[in-house]
Every structure is written in C-alpha cells, then in structure tokens.
Backbone as numpy.savetxt, mean C-alpha at the origin, in Angstrom:
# Nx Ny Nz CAx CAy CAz Cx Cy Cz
3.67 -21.17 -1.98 4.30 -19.86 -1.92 5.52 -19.94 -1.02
6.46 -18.98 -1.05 7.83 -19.39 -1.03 7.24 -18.41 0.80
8.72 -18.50 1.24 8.72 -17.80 2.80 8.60 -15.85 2.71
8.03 -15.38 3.32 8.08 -14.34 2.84 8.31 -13.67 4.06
9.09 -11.86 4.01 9.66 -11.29 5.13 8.75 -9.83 4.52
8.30 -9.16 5.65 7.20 -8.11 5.98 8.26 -7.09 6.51
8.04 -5.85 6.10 9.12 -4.79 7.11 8.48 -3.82 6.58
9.22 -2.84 7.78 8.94 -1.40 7.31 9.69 -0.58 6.45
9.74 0.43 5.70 10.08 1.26 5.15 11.26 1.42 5.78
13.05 1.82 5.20 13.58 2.81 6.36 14.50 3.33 5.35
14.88 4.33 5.72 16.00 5.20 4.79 17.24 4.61 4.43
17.42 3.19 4.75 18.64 2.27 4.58 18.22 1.79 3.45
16.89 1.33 2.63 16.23 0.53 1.72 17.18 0.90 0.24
17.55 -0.07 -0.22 18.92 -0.13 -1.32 18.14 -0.40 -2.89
19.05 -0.44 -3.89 18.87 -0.20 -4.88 17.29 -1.04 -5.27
17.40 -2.19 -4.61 16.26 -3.32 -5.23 14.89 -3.00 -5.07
14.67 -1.80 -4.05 13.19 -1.49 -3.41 13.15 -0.55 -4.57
13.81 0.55 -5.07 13.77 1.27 -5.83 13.23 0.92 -7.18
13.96 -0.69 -7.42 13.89 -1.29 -8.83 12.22 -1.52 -8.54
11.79 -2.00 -7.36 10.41 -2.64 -7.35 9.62 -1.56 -7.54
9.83 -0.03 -7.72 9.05 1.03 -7.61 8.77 1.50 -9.04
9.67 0.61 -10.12 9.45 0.89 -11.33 8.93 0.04 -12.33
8.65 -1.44 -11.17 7.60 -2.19 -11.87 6.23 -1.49 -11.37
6.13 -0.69 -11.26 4.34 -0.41 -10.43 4.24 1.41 -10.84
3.14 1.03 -12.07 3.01 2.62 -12.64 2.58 3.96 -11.55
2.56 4.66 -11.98 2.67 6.20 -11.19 0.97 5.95 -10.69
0.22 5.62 -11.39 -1.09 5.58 -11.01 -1.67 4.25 -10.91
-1.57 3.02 -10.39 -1.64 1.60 -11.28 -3.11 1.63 -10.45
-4.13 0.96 -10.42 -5.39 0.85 -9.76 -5.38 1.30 -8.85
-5.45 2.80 -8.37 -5.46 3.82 -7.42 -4.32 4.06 -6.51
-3.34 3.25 -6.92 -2.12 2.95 -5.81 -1.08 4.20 -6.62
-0.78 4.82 -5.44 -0.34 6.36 -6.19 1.64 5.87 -5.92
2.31 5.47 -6.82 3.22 5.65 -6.94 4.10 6.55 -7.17
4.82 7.46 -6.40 5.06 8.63 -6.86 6.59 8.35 -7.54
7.70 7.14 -7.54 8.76 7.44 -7.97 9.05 6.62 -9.29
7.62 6.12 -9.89 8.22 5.58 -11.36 8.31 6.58 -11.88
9.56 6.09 -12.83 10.12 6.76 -13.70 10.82 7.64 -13.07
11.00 7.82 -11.68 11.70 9.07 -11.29 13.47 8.47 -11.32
14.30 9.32 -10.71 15.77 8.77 -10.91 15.99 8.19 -9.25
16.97 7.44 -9.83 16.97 7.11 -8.21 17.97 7.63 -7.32
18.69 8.91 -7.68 18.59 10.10 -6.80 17.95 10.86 -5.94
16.69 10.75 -6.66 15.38 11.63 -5.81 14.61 9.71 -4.94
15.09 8.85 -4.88 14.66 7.99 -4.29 14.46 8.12 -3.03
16.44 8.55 -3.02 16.46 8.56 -1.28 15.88 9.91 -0.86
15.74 11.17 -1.03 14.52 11.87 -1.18 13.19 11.41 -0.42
12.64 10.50 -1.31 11.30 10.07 -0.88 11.40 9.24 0.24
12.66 8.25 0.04 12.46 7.67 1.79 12.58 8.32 2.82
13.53 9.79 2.85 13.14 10.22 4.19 11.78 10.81 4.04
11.08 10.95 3.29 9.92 12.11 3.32 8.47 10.72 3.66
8.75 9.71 3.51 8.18 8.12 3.60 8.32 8.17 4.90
9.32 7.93 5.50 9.91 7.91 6.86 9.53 9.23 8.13
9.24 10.24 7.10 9.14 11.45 8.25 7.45 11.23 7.98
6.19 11.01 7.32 5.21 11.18 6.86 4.89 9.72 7.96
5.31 8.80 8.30 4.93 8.05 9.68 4.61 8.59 10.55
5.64 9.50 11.00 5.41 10.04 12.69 5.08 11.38 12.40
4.20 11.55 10.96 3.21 13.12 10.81 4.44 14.42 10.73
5.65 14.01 10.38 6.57 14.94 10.34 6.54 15.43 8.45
6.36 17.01 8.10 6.57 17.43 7.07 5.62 17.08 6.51
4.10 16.96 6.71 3.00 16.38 5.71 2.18 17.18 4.55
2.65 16.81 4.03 2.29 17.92 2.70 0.60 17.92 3.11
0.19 18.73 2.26 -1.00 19.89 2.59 -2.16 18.46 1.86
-3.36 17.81 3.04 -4.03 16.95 2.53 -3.88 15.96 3.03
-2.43 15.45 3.24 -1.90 14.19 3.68 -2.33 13.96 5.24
-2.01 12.72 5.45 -1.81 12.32 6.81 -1.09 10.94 7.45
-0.63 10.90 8.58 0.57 10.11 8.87 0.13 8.74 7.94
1.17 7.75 7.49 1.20 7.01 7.17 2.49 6.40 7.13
2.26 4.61 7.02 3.54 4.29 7.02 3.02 3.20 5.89
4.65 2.57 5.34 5.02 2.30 4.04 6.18 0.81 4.64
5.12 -0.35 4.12 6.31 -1.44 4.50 6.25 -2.42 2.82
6.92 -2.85 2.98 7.54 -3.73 1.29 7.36 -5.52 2.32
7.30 -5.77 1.09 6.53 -7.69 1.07 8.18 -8.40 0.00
8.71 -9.02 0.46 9.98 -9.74 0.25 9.65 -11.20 0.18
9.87 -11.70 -1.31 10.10 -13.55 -0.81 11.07 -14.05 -0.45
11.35 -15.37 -0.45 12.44 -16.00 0.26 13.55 -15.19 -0.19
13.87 -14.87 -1.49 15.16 -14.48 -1.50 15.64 -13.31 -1.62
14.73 -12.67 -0.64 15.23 -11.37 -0.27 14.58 -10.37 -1.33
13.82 -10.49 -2.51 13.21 -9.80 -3.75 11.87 -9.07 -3.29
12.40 -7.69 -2.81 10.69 -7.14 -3.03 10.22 -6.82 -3.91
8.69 -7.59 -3.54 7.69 -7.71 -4.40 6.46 -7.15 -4.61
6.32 -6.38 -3.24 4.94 -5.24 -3.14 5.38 -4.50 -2.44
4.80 -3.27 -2.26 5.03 -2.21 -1.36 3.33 -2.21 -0.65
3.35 -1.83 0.58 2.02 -1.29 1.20 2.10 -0.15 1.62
0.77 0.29 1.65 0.99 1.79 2.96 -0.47 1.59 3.71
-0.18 2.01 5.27 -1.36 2.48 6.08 -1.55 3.62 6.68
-2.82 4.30 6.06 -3.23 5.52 6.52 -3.26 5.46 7.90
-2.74 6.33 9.15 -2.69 5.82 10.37 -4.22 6.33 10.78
-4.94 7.18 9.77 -6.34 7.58 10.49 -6.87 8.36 8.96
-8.82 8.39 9.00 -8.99 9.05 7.11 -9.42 10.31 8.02
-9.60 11.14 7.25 -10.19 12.70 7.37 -11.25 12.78 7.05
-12.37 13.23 7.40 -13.72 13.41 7.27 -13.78 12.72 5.52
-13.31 14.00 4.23 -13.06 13.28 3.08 -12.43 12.42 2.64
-11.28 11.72 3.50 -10.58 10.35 2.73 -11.86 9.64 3.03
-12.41 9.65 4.02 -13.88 8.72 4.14 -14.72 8.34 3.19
-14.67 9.67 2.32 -15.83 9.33 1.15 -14.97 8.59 -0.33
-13.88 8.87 -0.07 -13.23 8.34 -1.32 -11.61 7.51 -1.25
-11.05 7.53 0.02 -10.22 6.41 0.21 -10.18 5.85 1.17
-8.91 4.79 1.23 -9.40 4.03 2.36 -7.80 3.82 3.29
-7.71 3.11 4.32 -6.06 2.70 5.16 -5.57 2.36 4.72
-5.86 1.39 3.57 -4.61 0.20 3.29 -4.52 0.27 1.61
-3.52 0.46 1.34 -3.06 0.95 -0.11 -2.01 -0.37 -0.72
-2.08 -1.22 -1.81 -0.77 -1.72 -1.98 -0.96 -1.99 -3.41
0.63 -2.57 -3.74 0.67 -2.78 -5.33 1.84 -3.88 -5.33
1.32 -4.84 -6.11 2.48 -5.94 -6.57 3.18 -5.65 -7.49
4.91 -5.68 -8.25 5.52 -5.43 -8.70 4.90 -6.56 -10.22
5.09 -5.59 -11.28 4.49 -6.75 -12.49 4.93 -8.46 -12.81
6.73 -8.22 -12.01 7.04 -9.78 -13.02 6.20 -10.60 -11.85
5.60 -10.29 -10.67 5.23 -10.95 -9.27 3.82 -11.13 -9.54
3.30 -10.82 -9.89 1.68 -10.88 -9.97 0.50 -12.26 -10.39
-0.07 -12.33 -9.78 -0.62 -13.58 -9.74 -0.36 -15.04 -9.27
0.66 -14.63 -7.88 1.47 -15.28 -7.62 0.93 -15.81 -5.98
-0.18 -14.53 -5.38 -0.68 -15.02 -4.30 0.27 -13.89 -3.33
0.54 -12.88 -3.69 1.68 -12.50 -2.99 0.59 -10.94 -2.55
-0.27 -10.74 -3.21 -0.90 -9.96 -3.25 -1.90 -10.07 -2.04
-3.08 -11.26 -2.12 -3.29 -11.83 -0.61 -2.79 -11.53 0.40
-1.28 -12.17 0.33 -0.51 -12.30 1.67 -0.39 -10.97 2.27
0.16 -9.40 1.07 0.31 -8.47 1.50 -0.95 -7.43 2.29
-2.02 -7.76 1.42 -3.31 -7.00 1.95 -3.61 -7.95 3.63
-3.14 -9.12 3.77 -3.24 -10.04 5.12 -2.46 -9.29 5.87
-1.29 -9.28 6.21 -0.37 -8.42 6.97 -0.78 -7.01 7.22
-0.94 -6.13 6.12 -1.45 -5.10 5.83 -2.86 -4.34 7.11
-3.74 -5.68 7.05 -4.92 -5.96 7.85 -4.64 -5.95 9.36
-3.54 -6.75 9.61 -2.97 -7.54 10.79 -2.36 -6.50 11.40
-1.87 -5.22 10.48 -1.02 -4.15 11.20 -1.64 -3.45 11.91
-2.89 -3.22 10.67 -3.54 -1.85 11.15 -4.63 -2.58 12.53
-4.80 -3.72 12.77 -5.29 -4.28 13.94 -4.02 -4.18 15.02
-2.91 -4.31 14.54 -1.67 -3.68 16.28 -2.58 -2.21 16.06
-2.28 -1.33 15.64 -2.45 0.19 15.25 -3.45 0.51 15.92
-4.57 -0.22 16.32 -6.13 0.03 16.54 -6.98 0.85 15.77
-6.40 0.17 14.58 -7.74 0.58 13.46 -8.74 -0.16 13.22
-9.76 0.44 13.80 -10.85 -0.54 13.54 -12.75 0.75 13.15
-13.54 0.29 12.47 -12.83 -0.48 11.10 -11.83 -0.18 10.24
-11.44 -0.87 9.09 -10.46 -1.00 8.46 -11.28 -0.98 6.62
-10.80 0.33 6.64 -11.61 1.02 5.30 -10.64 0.54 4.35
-11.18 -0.05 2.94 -10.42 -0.10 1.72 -10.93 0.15 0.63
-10.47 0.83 -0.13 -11.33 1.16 -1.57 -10.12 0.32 -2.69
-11.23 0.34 -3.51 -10.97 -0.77 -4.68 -11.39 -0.03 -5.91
-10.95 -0.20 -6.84 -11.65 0.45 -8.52 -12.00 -0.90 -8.59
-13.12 -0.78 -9.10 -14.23 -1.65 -9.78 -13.44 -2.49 -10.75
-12.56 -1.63 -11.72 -12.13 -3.12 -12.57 -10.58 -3.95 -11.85
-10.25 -3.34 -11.13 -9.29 -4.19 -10.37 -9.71 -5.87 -9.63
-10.26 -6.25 -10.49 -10.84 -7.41 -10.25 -9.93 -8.22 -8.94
-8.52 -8.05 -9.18 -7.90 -9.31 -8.01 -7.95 -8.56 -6.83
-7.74 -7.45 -6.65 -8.30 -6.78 -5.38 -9.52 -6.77 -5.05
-10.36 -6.87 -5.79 -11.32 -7.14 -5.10 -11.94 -8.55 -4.41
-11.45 -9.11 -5.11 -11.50 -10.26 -4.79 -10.67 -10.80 -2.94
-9.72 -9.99 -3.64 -8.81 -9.96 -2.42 -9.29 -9.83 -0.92
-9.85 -7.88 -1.15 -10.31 -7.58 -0.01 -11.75 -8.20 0.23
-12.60 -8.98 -0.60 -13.84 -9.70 -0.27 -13.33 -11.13 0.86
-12.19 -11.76 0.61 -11.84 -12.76 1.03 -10.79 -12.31 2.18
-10.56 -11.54 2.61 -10.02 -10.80 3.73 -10.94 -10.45 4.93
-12.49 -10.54 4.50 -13.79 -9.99 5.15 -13.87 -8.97 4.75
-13.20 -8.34 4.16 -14.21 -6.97 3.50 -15.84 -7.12 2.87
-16.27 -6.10 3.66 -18.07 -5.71 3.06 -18.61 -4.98 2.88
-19.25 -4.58 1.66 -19.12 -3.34 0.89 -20.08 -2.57 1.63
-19.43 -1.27 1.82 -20.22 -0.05 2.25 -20.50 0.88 1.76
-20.13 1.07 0.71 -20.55 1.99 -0.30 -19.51 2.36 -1.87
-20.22 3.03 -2.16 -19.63 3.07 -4.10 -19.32 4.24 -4.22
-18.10 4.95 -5.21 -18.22 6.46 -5.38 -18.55 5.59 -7.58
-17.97 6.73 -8.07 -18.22 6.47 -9.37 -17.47 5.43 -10.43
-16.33 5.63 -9.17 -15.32 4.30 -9.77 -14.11 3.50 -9.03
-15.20 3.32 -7.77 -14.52 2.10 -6.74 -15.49 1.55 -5.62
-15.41 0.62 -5.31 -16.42 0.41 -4.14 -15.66 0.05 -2.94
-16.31 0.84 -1.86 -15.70 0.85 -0.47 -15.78 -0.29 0.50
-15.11 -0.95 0.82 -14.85 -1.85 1.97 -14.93 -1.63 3.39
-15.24 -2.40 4.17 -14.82 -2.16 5.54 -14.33 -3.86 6.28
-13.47 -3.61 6.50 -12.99 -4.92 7.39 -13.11 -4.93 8.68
C-alpha cells in the first residue's frame, strides 16, 4: 500500500474531496452521505456545516458533535472519508455507533479501508473514547471483517447490523 496522509475536514477542501463524495452513494452500508448527487455549490455549504457540527455549533435536531477527516494516498487522491461521533445519546447506543466511514468505489479492496477504520480508532483513543462503539450491517461483509480485526467484539444485534465495541 502506497503512503497515505490522514486530515481533517476544513472549509478549504477543493474540488477532488467533492469528486470522492460522488463515488460513495447517499446511503452506501449505513454510511449516510449526504452530498451525492448534490451540486457542488451546495458542497461548500456542507463543509462549513461539517466544520461547525465539530465544535457542536448549529446541530441539527438529533445530531451531535462530530468530526469528518478524508484518507489520501500518496498522490494526494482522496479515497475515504470518516466521521467520529464525539459522544452516542442514550439512542445512538442502541442503533449506532462513533466511527462511520466509506471508501470511494474506484479504491475499494485496496486495504485502504483497514487503514481508515485504524486511524479512525487511534483518534477516537486521543478523544478519550473509550469504548469505541461501531455498528456494521450484516451484509457489509469487509467491514466487518474489518472492525473484527481492529478488536472489535460483538455486543449486540439490532435487525440489520451487529454492534461492536473496541
């Protein structure tokens, strides 16, 4: 696997993060993409609302702080996006989890996916999240796999994902 660069989200993020937002469907295995298909007018839009939704600024009704960093290989190409819930709510408990991500399609199966849920892990350990909840849909087979080999251990099932804890 090639060298890869980890960052955060920031309202500077240029045309290519945008492009990576339209390899990864609106709903792809629970990973809620909100700007496929959108224009990338309303992009920069979402990065400040990405950017203010870190430090709990403007959180729509449900939500809670989170932050949003992108997975880059050597040549500068992002290739996943992540997000970490900075804390769940009594109900994200029963049905989601901190760490959210999605690999861009032409990238997939590439090991890049690993690396991102690794970092991902590594953050929310600066953060002092502990444990470190992840939910998975059942047929998302490489995530699961993923978060099993990360130390994830299953703590429970809803009807169509099973819950992790790292």
């Amino acid at each position: 696997m090639s060298v890869l660069s980890f960052k955060a989200l920031s309202v500077n993020d240029n045309f290519k993060y945008y492009q990576l937002l339209q390899q990864v469907s609106a709903n792809e295995n629970g990973f809620h993409n909100e700007m496929f298909g959108k224009s990338h007018s309303g992009y920069f839009k979402w990065l400040q609302l990405s950017v203010d939704e870190k430090v709990g600024k403007n959180l729509r009704p449900g939500y809670v702080p989170r932050s949003t960093y992108w997975l880059l290989n050597d040549d500068g190409i992002p290739v996943g996006i992540g997000r970490i819930k900075h804390q769940l709510t009594p109900a994200m408990k029963k049905n989601s989890g901190h760490i959210a991500y999605a690999i861009g399609r032409p990238f997939r199966g590439q090991g890049y996916g690993s690396k991102l849920c690794q970092l991902l892990i590594d953050e929310c350990r600066k953060m002092g999240i502990n444990p470190i909840q992840v939910t998975v849909e059942f047929a998302n087979e490489a995530s699961n796999r993923i978060v099993r080999q990360a130390g994830g251990r299953v703590v429970g099932q809803t009807d169509t994902m099973t819950i992790y804890q790292i």
